[in-house]
C-alpha positions as CSV (number, residue, x, y, z in Angstrom):
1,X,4.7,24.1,240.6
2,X,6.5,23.9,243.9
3,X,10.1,23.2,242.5
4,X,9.6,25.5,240.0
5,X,9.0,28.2,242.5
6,X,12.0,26.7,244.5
7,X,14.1,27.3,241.4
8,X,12.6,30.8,240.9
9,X,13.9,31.8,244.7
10,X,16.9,30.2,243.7
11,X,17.4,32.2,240.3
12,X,16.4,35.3,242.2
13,X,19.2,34.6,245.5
14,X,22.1,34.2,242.8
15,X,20.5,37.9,241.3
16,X,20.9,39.8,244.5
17,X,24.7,38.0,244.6
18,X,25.4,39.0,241.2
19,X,23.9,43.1,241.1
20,X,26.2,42.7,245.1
21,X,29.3,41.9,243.1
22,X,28.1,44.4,240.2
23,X,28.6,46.8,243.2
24,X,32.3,46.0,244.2
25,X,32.9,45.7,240.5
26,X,31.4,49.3,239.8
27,X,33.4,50.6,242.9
28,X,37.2,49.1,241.3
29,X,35.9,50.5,237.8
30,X,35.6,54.1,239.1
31,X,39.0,53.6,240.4
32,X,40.3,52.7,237.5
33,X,38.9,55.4,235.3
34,X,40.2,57.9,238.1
35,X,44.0,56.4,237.8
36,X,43.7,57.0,233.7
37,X,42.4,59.9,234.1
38,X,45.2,61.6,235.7
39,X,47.4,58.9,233.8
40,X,46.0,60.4,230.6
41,X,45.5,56.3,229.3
42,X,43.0,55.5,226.7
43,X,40.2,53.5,228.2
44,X,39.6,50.6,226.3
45,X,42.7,48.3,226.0
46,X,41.4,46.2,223.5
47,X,44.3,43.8,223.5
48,X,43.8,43.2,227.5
49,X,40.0,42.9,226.5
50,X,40.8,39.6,224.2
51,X,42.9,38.3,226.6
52,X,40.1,38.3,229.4
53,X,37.4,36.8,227.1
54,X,39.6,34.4,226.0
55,X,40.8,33.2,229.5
56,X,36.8,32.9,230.1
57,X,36.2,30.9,227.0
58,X,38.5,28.5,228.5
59,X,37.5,28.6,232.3
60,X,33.6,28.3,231.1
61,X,34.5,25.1,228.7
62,X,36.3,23.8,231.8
63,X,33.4,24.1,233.6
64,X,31.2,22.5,231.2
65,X,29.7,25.9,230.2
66,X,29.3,27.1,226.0
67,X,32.4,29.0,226.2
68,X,30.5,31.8,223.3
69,X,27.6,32.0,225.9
70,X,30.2,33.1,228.7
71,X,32.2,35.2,226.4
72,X,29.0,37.2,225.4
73,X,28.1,37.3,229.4
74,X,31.5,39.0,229.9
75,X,31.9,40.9,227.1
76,X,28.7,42.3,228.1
77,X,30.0,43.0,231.7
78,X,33.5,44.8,229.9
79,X,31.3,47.1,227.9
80,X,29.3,48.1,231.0
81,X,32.3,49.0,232.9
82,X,33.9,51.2,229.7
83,X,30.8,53.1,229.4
84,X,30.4,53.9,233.6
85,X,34.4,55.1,232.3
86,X,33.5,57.1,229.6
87,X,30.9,58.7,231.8
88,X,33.3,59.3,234.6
């Protein structure tokens, strides 16, 4: 039971990283929908969108990772940040 709690304490340390760099993310987001804003730009760029999750695909395989599982992480991530845009 003693490793599993280790592992639990370890799970919840790389959270608190994580929701931190959900916070800087968040921060560049809002910047972003405040340049297309006044830019008039649409806010999804689907074709920039592909691009990203298929660059991850690629880094995650490298890494050992199921590239689909890391795309859906990310993809998951992208339509976060266009929806704190849309609200914007």
């Amino acid at each position: 039971m003693k490793k599993l709690n280790d592992h639990r304490r370890e799970i919840d340390t790389l959270d608190e990283q994580m929701l931190e760099l959900l916070e800087k993310r968040l921060a560049i987001v809002k910047k972003i929908a405040d340049l297309k804003t006044r830019e008039n730009l649409p806010i999804r760029d689907t074709k920039r969108e592909t691009v990203i999750l298929d660059n991850i695909a690629v880094k995650a395989e490298n890494l050992g990772l199921d590239p689909e599982l890391a795309k859906r992480f990310f993809r998951n991530i992208i339509e976060l940040s266009v929806e704190v845009e849309q609200k914007l």
